[in-house]
C-alpha positions as CSV (number, residue, x, y, z in Angstrom):
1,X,-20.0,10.3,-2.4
2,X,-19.2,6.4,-2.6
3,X,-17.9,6.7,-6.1
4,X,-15.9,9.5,-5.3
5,X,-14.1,6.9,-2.8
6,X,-14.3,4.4,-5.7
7,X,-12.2,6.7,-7.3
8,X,-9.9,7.3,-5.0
9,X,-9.0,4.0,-4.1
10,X,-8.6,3.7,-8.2
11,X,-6.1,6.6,-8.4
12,X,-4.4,4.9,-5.1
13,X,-4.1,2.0,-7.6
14,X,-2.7,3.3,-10.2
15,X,-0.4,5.3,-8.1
16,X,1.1,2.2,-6.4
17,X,1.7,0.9,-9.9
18,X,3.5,4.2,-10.6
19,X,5.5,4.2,-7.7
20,X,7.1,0.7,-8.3
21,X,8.5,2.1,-11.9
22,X,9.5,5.5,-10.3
23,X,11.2,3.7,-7.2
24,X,13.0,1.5,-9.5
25,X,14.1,4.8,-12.1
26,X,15.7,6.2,-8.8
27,X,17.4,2.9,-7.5
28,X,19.1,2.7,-10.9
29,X,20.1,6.3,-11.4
30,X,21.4,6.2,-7.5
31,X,23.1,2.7,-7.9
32,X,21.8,1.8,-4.4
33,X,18.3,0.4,-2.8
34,X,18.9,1.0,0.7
35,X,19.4,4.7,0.5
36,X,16.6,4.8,-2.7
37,X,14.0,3.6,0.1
38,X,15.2,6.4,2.6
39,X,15.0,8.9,0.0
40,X,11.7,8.1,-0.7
41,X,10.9,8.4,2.9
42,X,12.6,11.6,3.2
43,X,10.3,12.8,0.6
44,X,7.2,11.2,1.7
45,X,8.0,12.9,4.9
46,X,8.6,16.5,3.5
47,X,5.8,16.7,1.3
48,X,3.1,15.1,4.4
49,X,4.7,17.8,6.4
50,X,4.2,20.7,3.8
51,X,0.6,19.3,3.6
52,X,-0.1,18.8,7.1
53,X,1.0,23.1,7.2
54,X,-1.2,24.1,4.1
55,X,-4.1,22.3,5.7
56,X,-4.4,24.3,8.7
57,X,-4.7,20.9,10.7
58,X,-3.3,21.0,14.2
59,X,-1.2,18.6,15.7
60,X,-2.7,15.4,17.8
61,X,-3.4,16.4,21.4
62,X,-1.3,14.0,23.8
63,X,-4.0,12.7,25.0
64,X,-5.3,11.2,21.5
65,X,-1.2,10.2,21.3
66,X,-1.7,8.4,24.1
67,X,-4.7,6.4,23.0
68,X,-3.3,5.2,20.0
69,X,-3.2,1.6,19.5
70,X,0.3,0.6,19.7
71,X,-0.1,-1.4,16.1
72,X,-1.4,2.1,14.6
73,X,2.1,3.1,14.7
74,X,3.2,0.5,12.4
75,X,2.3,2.1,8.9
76,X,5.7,3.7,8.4
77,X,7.4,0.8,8.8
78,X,5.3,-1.4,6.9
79,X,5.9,1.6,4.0
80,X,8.7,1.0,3.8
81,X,8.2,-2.7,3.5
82,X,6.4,-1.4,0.4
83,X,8.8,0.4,-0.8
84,X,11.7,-2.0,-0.5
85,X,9.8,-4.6,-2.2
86,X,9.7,-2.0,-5.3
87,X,12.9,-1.7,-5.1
88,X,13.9,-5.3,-5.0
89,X,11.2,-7.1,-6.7
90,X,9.5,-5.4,-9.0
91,X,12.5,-4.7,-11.2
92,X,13.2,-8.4,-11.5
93,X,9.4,-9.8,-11.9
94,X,8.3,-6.6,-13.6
95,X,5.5,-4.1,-13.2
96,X,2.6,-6.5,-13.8
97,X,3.2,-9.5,-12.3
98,X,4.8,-7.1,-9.5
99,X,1.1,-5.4,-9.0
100,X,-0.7,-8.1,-9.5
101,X,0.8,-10.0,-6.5
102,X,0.3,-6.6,-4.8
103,X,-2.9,-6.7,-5.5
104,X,-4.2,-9.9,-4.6
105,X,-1.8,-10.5,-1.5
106,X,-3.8,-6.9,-0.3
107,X,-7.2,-8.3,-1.2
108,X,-6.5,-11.9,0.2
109,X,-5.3,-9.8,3.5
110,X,-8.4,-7.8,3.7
111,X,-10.8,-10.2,3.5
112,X,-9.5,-11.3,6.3
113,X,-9.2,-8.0,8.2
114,X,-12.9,-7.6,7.2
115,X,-14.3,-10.9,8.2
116,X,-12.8,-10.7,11.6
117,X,-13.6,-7.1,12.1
118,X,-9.5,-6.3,12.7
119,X,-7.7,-3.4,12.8
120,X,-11.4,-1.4,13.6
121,X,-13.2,-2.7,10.8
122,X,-16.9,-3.1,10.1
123,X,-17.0,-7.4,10.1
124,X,-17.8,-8.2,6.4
125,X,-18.1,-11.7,6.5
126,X,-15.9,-13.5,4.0
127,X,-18.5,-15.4,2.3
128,X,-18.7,-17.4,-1.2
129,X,-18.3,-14.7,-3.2
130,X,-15.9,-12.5,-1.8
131,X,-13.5,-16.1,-1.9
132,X,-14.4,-16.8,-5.5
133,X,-13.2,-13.4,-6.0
134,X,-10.0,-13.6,-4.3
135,X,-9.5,-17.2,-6.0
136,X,-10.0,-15.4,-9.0
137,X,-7.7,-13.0,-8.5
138,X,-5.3,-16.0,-7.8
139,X,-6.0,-17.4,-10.7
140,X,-5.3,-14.0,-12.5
141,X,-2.1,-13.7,-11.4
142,X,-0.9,-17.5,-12.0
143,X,-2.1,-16.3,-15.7
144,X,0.2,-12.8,-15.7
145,X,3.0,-15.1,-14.4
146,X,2.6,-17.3,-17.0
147,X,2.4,-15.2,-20.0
């Protein structure tokens, strides 16, 4: 079951690579980034919704609504955070320097969502070698940058 989950998070990777060229195809052949990110949202939108139907799932009950941490409510917005960045930067630093910051910016922030326990999180303590890895990664990007 874990590498099943390894490869999901791998197909989620390549995905947000794929996204960044696909978002910046549209904002070129639309001439316009503001409405390319709320097309994309549309999309995202119709396509969760057509899911959400096939699966059979029923909706929250209120009370679970109600429960909801008031930051669990902030992933669309920081989508389309994502998504604007695609838009914006990835065009102008290009798909792998674009990713890799992705990338590492995401791992940097997790570590620290893990060693605090944040956001419900099992605490994973950020020790030696989960920061040799993330200085690493820093390192890996400084050297994608550069050449």
């Amino acid at each position: 079951m874990y590498l099943l989950f390894v490869l999901v998070a791998v197909g989620a990777g390549i995905t947000s690579a794929l996204q960044s060229g696909t978002n910046n195809a549209l904002q070129k052949a639309l001439g316009t980034q503001l409405w390319t990110v709320s097309i994309v949202s549309v999309v995202t939108l119709a396509v969760s919704l057509v899911l959400s139907l096939a699966s059979g799932e029923r909706l929250p009950s209120g009370q679970a609504v109600a429960q909801t941490p008031w930051w669990a409510w902030t992933g669309g917005v920081l989508g389309i955070v994502f998504v604007l960045a695609t838009v914006y930067a990835s065009p102008r630093l290009g798909a792998g320097l674009f990713v890799a910051l992705i990338v590492t910016a995401s791992t940097i922030a997790a570590l620290v969502l893990d060693h605090f326990g944040w956001m419900g999180f099992e605490v994973h303590p950020a020790g030696i070698g989960r920061m040799a890895g993330a200085a690493l990664m820093v390192a890996g990007v400084a050297l994608i940058a550069k050449f």
